[in-house]
N, CA, C and O atoms as a Maestro MAE file, in Angstrom:
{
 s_m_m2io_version
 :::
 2.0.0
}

f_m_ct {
 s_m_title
 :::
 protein
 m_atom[328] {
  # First column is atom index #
  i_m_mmod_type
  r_m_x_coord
  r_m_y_coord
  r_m_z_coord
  i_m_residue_number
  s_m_chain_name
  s_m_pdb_residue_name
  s_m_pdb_atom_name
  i_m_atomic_number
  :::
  1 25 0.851 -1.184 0.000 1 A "UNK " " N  " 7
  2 3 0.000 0.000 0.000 1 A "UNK " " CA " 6
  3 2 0.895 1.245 0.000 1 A "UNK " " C  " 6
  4 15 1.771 1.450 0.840 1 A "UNK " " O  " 8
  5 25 0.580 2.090 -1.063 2 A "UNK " " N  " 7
  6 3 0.899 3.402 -0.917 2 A "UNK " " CA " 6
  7 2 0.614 4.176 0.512 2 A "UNK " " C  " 6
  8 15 -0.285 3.898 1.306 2 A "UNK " " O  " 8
  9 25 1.777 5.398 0.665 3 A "UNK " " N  " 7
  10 3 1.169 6.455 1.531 3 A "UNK " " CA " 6
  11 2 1.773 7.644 0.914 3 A "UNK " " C  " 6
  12 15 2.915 8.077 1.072 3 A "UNK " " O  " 8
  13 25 0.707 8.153 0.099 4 A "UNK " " N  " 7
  14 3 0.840 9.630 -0.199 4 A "UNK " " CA " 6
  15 2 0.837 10.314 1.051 4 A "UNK " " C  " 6
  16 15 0.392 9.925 2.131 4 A "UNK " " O  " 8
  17 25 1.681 11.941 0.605 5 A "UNK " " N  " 7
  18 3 1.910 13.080 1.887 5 A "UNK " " CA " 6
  19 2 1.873 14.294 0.620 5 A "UNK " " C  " 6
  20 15 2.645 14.215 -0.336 5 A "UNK " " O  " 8
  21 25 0.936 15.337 0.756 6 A "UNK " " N  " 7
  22 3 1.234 16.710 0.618 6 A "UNK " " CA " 6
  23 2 2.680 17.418 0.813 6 A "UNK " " C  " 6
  24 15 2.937 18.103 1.803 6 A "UNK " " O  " 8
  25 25 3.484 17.206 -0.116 7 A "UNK " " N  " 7
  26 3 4.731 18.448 -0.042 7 A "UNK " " CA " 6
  27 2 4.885 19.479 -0.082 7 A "UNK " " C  " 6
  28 15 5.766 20.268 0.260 7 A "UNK " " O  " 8
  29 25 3.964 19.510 -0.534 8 A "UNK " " N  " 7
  30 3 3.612 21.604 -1.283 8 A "UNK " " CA " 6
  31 2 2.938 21.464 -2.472 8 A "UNK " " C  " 6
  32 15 2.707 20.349 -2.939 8 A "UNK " " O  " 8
  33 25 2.558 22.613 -3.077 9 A "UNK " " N  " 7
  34 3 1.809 22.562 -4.070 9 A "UNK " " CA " 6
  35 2 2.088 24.113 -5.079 9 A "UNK " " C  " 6
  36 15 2.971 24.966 -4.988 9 A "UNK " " O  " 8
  37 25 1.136 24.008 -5.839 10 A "UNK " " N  " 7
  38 3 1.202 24.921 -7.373 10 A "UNK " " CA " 6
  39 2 0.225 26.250 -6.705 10 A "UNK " " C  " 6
  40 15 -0.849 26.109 -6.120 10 A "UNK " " O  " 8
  41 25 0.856 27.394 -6.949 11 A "UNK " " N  " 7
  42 3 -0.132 28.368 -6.325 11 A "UNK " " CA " 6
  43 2 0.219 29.344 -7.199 11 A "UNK " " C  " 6
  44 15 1.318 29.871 -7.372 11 A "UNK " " O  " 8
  45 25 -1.559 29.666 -8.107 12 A "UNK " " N  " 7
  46 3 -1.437 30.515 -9.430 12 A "UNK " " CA " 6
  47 2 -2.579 32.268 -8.639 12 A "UNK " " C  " 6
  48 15 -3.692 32.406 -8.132 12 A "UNK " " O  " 8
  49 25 -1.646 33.015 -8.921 13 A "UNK " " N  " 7
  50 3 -2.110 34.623 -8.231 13 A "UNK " " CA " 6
  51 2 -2.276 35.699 -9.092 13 A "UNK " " C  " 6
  52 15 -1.198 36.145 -9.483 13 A "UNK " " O  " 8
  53 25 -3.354 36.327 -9.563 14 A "UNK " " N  " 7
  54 3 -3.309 37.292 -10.041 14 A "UNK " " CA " 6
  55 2 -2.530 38.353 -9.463 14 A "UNK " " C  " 6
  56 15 -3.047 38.457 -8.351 14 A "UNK " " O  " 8
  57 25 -1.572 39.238 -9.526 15 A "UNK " " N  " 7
  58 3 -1.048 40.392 -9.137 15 A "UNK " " CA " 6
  59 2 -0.796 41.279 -9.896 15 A "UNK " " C  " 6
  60 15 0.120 41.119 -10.702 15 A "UNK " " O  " 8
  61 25 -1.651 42.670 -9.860 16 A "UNK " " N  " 7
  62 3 -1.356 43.506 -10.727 16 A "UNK " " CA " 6
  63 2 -1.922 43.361 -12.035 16 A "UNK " " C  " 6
  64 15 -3.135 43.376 -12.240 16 A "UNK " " O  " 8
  65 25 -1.078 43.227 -12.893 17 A "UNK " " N  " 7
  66 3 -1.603 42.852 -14.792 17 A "UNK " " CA " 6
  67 2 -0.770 41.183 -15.047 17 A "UNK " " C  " 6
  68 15 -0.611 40.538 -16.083 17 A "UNK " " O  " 8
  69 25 -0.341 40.872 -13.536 18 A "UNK " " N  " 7
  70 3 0.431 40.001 -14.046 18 A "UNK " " CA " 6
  71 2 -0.386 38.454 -13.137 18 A "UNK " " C  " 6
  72 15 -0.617 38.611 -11.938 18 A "UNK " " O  " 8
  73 25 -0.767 37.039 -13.803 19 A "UNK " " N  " 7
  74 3 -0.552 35.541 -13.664 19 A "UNK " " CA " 6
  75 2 0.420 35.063 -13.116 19 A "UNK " " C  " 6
  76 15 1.259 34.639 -13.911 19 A "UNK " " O  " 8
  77 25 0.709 34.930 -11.852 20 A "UNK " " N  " 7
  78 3 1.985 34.281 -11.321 20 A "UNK " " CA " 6
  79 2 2.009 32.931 -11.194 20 A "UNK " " C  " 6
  80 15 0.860 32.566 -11.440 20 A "UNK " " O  " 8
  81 25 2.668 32.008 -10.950 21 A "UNK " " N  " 7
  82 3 3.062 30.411 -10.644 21 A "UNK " " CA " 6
  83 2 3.956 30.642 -9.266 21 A "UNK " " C  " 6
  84 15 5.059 31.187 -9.301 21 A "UNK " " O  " 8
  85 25 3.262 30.099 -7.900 22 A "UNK " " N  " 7
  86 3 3.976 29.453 -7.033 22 A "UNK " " CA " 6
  87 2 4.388 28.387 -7.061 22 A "UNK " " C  " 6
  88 15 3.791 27.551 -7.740 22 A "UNK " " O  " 8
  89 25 5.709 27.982 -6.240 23 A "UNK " " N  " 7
  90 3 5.451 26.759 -5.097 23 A "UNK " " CA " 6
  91 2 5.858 26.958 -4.253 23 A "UNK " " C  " 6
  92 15 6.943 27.497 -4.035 23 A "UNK " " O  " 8
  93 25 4.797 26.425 -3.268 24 A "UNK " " N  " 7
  94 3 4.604 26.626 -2.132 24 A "UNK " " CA " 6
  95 2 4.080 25.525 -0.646 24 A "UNK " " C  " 6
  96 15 3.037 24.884 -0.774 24 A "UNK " " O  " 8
  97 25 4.666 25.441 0.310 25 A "UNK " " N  " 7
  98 3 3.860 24.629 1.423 25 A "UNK " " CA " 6
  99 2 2.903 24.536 1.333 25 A "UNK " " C  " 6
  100 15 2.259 25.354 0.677 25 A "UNK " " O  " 8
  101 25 2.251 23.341 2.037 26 A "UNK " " N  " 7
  102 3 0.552 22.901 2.221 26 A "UNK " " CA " 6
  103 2 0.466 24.515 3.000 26 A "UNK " " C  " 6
  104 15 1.232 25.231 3.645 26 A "UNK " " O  " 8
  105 25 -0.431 24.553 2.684 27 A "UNK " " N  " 7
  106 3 -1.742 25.906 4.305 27 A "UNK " " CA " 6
  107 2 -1.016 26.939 4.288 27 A "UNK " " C  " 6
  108 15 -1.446 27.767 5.090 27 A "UNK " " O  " 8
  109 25 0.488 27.502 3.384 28 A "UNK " " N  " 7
  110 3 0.992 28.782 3.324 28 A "UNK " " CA " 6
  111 2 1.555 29.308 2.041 28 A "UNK " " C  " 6
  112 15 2.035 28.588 1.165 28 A "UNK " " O  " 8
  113 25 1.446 30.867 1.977 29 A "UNK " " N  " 7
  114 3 2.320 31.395 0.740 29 A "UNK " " CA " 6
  115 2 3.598 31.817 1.410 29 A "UNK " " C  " 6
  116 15 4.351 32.351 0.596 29 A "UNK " " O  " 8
  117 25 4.071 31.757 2.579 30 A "UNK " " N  " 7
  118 3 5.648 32.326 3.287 30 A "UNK " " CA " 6
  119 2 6.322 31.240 2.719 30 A "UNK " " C  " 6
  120 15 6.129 30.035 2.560 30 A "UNK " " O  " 8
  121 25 7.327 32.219 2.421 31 A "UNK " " N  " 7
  122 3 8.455 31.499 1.428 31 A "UNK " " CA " 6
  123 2 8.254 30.693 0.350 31 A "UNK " " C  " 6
  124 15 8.842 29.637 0.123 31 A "UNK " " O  " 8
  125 25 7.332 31.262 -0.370 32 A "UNK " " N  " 7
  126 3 7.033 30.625 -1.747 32 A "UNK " " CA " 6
  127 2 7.832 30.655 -2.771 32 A "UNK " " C  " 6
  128 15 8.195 31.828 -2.863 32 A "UNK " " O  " 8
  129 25 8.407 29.916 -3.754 33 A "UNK " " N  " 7
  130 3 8.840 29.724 -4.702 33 A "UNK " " CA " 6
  131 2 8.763 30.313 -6.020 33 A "UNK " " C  " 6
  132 15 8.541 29.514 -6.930 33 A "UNK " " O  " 8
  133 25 8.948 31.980 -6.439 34 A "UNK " " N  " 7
  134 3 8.368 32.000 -7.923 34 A "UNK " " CA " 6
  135 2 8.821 31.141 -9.055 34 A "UNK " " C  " 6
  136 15 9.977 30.792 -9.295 34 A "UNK " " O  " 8
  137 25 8.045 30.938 -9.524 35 A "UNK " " N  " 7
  138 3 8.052 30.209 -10.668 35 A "UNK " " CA " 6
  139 2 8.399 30.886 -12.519 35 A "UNK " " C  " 6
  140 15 9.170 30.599 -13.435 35 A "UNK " " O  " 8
  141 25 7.289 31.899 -12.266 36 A "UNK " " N  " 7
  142 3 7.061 32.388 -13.539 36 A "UNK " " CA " 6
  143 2 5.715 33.013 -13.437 36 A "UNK " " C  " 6
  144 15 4.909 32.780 -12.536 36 A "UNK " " O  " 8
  145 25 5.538 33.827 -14.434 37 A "UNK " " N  " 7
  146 3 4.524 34.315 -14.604 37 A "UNK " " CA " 6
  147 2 3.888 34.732 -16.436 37 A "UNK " " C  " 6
  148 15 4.586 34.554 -17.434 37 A "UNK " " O  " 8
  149 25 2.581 35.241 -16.456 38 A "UNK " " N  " 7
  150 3 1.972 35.254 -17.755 38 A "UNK " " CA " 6
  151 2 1.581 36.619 -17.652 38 A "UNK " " C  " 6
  152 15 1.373 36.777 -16.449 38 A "UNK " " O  " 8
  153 25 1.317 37.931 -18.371 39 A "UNK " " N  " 7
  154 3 1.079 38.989 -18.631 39 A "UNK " " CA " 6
  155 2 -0.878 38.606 -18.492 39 A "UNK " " C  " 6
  156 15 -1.453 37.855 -19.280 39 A "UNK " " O  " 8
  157 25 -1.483 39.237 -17.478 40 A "UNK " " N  " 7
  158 3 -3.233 38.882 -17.705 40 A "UNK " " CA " 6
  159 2 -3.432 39.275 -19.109 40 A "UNK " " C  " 6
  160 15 -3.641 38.177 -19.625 40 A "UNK " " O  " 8
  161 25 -3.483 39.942 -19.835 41 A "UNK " " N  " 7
  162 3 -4.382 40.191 -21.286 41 A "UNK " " CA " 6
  163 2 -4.077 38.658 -22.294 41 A "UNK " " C  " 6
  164 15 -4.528 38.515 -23.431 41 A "UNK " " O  " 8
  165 25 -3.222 37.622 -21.560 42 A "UNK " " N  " 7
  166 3 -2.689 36.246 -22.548 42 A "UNK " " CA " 6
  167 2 -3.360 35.702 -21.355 42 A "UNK " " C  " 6
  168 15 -4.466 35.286 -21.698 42 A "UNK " " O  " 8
  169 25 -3.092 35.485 -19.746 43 A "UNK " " N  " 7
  170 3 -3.756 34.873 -19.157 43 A "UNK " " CA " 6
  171 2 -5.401 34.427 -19.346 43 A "UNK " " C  " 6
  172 15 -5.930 33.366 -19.015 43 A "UNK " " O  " 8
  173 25 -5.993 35.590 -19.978 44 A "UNK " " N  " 7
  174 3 -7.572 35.781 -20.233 44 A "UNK " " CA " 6
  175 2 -7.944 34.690 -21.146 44 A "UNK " " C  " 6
  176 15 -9.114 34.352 -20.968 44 A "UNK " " O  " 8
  177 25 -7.390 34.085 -21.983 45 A "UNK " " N  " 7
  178 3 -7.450 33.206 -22.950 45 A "UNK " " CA " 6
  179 2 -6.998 31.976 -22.288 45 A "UNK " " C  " 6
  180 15 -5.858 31.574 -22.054 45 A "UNK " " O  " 8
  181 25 -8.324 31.393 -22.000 46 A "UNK " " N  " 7
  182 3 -8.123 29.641 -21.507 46 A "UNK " " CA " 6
  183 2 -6.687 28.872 -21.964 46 A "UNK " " C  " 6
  184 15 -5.769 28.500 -21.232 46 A "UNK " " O  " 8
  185 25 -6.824 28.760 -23.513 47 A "UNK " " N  " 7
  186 3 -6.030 27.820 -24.453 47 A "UNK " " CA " 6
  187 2 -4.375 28.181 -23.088 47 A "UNK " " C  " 6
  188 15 -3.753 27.490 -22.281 47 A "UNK " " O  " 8
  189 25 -4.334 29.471 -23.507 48 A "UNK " " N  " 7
  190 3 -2.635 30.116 -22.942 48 A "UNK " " CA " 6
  191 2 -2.550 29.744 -21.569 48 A "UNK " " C  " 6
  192 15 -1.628 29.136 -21.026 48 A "UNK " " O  " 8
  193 25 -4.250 30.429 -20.751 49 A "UNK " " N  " 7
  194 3 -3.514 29.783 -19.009 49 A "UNK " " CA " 6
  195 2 -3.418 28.534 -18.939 49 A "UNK " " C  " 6
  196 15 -2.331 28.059 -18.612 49 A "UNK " " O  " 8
  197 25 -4.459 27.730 -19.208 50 A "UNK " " N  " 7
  198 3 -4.327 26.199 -19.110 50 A "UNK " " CA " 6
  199 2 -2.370 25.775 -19.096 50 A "UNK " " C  " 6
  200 15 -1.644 25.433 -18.163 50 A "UNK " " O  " 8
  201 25 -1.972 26.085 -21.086 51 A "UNK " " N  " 7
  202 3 -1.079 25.785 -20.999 51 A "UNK " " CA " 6
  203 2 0.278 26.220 -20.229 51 A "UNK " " C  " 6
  204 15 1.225 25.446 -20.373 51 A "UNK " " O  " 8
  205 25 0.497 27.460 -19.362 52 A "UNK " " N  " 7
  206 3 0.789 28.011 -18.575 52 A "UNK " " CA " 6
  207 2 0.872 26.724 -17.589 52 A "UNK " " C  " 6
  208 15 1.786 25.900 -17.571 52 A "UNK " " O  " 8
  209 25 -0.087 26.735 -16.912 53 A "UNK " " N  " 7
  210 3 -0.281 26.033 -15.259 53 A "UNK " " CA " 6
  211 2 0.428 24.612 -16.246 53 A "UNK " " C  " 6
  212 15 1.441 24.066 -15.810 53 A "UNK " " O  " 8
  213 25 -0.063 24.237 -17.255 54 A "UNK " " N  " 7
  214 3 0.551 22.963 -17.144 54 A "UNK " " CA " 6
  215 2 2.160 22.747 -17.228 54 A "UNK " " C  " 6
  216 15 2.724 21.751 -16.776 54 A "UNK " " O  " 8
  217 25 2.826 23.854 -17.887 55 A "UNK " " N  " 7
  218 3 4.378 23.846 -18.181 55 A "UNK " " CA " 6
  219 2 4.611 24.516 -16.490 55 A "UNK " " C  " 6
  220 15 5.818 24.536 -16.245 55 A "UNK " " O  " 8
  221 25 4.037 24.878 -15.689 56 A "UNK " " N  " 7
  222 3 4.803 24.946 -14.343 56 A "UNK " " CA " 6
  223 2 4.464 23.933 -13.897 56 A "UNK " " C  " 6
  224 15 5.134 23.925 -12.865 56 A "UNK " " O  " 8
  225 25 3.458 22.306 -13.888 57 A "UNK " " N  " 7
  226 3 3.512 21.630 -13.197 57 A "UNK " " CA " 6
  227 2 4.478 20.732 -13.747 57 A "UNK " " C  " 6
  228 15 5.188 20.116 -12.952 57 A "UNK " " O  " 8
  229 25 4.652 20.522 -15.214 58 A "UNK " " N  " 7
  230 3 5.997 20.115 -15.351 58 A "UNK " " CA " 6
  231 2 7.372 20.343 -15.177 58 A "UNK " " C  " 6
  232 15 8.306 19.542 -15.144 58 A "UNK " " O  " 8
  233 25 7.337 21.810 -15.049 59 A "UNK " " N  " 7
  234 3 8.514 22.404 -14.562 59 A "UNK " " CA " 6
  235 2 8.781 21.549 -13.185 59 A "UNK " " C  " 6
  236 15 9.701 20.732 -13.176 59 A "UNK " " O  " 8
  237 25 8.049 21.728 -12.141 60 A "UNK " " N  " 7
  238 3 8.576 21.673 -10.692 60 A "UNK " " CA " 6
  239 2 8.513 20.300 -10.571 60 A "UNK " " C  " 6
  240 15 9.356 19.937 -9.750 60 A "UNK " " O  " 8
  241 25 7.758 19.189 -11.120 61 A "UNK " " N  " 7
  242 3 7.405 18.072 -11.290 61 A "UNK " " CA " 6
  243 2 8.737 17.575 -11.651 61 A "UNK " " C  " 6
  244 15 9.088 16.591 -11.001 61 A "UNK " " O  " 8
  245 25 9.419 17.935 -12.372 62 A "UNK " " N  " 7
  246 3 10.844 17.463 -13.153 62 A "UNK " " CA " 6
  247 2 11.868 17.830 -11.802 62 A "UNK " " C  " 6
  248 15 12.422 16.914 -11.194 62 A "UNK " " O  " 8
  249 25 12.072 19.441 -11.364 63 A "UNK " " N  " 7
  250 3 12.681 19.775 -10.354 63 A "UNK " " CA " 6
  251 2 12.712 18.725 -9.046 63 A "UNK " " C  " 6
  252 15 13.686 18.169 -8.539 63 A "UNK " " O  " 8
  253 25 11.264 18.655 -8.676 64 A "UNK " " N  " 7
  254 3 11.166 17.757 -7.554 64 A "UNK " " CA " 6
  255 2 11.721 16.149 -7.752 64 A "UNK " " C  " 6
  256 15 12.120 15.482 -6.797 64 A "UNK " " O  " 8
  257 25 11.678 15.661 -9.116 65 A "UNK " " N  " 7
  258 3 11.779 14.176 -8.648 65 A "UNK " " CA " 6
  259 2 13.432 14.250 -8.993 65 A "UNK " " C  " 6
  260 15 14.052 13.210 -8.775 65 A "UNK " " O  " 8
  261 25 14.326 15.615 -9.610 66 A "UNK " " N  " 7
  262 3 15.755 15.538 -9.673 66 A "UNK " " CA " 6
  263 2 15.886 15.436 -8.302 66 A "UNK " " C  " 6
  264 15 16.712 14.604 -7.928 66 A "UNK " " O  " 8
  265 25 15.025 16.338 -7.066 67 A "UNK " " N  " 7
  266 3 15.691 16.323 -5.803 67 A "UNK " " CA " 6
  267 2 15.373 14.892 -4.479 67 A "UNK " " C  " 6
  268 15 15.946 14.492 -3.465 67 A "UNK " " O  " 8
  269 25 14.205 14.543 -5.218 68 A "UNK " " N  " 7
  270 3 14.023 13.066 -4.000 68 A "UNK " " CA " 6
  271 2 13.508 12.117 -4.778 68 A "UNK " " C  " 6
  272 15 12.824 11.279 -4.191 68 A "UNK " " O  " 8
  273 25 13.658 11.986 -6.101 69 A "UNK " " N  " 7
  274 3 13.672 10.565 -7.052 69 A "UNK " " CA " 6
  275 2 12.284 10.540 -7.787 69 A "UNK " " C  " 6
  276 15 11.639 11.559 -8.035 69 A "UNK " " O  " 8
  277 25 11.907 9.299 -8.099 70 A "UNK " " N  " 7
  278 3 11.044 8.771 -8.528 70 A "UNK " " CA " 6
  279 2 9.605 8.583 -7.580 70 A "UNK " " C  " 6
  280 15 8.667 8.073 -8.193 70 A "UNK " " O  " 8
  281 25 9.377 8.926 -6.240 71 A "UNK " " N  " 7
  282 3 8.574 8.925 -6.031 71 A "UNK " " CA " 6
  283 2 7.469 9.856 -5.782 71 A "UNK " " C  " 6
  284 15 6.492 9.665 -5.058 71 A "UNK " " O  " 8
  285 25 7.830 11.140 -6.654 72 A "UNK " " N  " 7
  286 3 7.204 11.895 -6.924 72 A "UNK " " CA " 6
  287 2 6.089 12.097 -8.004 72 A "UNK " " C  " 6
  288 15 6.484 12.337 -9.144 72 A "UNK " " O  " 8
  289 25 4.609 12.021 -7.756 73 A "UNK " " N  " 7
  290 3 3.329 12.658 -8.822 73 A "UNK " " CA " 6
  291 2 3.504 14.060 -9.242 73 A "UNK " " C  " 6
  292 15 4.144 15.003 -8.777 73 A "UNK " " O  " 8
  293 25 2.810 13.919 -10.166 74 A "UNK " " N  " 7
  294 3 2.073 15.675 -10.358 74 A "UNK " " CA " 6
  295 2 0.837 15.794 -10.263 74 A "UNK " " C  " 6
  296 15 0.217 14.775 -9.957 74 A "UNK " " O  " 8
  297 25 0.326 16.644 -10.416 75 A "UNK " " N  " 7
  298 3 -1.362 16.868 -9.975 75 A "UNK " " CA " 6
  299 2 -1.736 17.953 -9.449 75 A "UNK " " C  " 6
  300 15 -1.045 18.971 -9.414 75 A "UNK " " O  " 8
  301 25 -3.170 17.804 -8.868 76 A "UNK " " N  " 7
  302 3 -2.967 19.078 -7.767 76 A "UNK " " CA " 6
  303 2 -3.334 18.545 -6.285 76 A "UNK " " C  " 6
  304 15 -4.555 18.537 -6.131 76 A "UNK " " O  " 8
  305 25 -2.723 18.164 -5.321 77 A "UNK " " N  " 7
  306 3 -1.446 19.303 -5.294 77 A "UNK " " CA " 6
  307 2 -0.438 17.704 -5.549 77 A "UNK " " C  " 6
  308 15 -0.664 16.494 -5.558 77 A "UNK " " O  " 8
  309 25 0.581 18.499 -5.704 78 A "UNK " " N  " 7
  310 3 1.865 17.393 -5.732 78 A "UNK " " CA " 6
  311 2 2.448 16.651 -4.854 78 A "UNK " " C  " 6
  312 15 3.096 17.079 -3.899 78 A "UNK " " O  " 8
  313 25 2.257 15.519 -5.121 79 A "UNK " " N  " 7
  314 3 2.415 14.280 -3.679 79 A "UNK " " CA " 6
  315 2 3.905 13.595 -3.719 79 A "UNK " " C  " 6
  316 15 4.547 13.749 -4.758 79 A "UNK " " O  " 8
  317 25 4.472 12.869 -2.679 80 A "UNK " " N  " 7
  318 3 5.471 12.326 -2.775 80 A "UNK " " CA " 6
  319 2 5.189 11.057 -1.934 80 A "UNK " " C  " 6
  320 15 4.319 11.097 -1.064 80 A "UNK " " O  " 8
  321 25 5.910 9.921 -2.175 81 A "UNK " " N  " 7
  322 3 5.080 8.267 -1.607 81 A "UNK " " CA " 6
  323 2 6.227 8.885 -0.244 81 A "UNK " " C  " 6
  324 15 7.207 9.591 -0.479 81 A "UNK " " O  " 8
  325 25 5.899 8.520 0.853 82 A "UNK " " N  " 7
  326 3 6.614 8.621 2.437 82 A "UNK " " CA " 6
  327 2 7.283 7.491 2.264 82 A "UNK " " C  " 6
  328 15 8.012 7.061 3.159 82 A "UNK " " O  " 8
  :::
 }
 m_bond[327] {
  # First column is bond index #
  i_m_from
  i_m_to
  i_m_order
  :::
  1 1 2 1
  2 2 3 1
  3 3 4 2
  4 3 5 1
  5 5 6 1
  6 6 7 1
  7 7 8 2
  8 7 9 1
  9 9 10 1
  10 10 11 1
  11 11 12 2
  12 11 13 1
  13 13 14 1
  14 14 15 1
  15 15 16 2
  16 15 17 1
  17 17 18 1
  18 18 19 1
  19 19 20 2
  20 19 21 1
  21 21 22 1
  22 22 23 1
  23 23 24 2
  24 23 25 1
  25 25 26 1
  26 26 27 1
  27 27 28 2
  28 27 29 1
  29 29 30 1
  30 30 31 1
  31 31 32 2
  32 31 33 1
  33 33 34 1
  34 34 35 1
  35 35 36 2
  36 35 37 1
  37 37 38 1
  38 38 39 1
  39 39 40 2
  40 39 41 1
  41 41 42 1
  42 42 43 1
  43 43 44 2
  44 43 45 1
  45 45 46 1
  46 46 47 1
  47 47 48 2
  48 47 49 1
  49 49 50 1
  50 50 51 1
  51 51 52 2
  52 51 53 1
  53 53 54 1
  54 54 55 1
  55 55 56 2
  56 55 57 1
  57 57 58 1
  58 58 59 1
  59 59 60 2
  60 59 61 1
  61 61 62 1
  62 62 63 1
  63 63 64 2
  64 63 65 1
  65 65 66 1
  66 66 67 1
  67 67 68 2
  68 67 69 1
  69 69 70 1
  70 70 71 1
  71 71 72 2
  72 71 73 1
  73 73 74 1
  74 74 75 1
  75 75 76 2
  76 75 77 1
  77 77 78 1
  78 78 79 1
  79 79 80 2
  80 79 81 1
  81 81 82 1
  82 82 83 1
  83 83 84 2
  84 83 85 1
  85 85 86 1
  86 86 87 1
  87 87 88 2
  88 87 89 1
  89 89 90 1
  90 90 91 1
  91 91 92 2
  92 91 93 1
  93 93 94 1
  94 94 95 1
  95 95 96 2
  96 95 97 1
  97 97 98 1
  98 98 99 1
  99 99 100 2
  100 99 101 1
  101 101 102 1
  102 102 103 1
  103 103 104 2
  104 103 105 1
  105 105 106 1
  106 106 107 1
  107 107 108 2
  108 107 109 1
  109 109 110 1
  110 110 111 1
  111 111 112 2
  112 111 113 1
  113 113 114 1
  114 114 115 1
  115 115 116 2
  116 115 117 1
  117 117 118 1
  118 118 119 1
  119 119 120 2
  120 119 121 1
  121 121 122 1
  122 122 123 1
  123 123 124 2
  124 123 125 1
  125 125 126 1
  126 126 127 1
  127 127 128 2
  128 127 129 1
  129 129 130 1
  130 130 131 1
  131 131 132 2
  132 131 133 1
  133 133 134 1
  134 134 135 1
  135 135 136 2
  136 135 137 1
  137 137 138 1
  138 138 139 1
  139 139 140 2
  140 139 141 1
  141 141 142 1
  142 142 143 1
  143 143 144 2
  144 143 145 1
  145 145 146 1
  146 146 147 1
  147 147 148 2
  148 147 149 1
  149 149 150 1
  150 150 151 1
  151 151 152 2
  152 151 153 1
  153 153 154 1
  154 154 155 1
  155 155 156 2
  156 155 157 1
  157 157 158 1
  158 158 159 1
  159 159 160 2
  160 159 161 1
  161 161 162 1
  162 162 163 1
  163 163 164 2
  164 163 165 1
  165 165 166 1
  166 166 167 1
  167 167 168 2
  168 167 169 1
  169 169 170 1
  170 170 171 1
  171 171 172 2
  172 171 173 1
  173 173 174 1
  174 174 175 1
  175 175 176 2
  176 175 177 1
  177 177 178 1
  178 178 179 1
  179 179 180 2
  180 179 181 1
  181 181 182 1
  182 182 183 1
  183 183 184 2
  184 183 185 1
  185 185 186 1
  186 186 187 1
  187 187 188 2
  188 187 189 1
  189 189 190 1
  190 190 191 1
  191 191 192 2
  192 191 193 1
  193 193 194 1
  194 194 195 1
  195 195 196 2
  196 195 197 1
  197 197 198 1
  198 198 199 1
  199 199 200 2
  200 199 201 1
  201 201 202 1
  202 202 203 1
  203 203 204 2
  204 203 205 1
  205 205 206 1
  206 206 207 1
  207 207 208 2
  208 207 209 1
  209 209 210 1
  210 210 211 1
  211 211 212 2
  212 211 213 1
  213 213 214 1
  214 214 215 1
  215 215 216 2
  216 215 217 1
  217 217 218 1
  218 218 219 1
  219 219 220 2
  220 219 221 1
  221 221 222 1
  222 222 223 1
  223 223 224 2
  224 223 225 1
  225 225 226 1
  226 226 227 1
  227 227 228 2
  228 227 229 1
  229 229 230 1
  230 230 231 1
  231 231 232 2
  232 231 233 1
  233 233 234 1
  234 234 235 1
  235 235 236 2
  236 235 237 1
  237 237 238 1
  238 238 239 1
  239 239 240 2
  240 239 241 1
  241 241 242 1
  242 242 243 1
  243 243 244 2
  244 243 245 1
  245 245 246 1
  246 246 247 1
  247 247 248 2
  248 247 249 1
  249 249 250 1
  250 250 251 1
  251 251 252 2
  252 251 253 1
  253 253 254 1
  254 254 255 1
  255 255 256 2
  256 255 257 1
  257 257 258 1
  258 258 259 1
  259 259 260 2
  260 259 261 1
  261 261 262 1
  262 262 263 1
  263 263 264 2
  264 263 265 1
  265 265 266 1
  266 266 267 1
  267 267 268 2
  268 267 269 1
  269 269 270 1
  270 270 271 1
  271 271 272 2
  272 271 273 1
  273 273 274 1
  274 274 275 1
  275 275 276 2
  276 275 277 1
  277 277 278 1
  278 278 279 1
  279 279 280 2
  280 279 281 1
  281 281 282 1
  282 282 283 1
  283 283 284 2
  284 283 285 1
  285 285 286 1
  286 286 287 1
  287 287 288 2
  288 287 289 1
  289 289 290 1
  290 290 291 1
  291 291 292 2
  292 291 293 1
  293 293 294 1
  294 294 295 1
  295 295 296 2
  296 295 297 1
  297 297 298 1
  298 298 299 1
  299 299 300 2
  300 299 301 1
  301 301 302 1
  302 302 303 1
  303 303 304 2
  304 303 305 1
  305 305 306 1
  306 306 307 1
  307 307 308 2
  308 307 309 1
  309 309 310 1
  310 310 311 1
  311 311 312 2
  312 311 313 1
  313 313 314 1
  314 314 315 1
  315 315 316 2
  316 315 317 1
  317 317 318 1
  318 318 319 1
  319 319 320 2
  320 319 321 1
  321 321 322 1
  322 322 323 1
  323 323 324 2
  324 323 325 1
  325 325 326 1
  326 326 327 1
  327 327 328 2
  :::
 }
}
């Protein structure tokens, strides 16, 4: 039997004119991770955010399993087997 655990997760913020990409702890934004961000007038268009959120969950998805292997998912939020 698996045991998934919450590591942190993907946290997307409007600020300003700008779409941001966290990562970040379960239950906080202190000390969050920027990622990247999208200009809102491209964010507004599904097709672009969709693909947005999905190239940061591959981004950190790739990052995370360079730093503790293969037992890392993606999803929301991003799990690691204990």
């Amino acid at each position: 039997m698996t045991d998934l655990r919450e590591v942190g997760r993907l946290a997307f913020r409007k600020e300003g004119n700008m779409y941001r990409a966290y990562y970040t702890l379960p239950g906080t934004m202190e000390g969050a991770l920027y990622l990247g961000e999208l200009h809102l007038s491209v964010a507004d268009n599904d097709d672009a955010r969709k693909a947005f959120i999905k190239l940061m969950r591959e981004v950190i998805s790739k990052v995370l399993k360079e730093i503790v292997g293969d037992g890392v998912t993606s999803g929301e939020p991003i799990i690691k087997e204990k």
